[in-house]
C-alpha positions as CSV (number, residue, x, y, z in Angstrom):
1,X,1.1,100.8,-2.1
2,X,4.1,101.8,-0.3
3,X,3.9,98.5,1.7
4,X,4.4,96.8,-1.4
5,X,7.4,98.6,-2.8
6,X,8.8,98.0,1.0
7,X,8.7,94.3,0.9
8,X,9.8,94.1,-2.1
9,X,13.0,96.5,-1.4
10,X,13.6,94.1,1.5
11,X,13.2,91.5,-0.9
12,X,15.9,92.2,-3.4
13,X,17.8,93.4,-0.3
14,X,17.6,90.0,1.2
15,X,18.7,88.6,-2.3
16,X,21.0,90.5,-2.4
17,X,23.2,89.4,0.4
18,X,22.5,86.1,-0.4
19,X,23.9,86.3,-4.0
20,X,27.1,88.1,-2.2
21,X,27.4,85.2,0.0
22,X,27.0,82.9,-2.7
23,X,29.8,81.6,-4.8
24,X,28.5,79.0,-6.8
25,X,28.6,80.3,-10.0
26,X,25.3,81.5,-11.0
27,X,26.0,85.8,-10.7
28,X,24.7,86.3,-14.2
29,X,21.6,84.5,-14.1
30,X,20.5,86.0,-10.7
31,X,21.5,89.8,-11.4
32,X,19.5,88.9,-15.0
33,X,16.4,87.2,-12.9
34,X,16.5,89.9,-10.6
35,X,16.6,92.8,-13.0
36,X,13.5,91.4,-14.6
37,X,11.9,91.5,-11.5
38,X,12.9,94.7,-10.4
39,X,11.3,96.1,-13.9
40,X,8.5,94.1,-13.3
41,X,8.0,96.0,-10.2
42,X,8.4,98.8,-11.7
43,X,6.0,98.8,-14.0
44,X,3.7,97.6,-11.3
45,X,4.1,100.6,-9.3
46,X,3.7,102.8,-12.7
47,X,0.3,101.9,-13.5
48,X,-0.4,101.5,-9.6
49,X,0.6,105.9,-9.5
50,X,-1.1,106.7,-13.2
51,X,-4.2,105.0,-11.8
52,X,-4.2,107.0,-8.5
53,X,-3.5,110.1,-10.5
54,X,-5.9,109.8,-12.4
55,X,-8.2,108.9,-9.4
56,X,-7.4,112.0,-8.1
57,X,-7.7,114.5,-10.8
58,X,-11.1,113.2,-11.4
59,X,-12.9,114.5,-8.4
60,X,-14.0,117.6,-8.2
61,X,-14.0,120.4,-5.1
């Protein structure tokens, strides 16, 4: 799981450098794509950590 949230922190990373380098006019768009994605992720990794939770709390010792 944490592979994931790596690659995609190197992701938006990556993105964002481009965007910085990138003066064509499209800012809003991107930082509006990009936020989507970034809650999209998010959301991702929420149900990925309630499911391992749970997981977890249901074996017994």
């Amino acid at each position: 799981m944490l592979t994931e949230v790596r690659m995609i922190l190197i992701l938006l990373r990556a993105e964002a450098e481009r965007l910085r380098n990138d003066e064509r006019g499209y800012a809003t768009e991107t930082i509006v794509v990009t936020a989507l994605l970034v809650a999209l992720a998010l959301a991702a990794v929420a149900v990925l950590v309630a499911k391992a939770i749970q997981k977890a709390n249901s074996i017994t010792l």
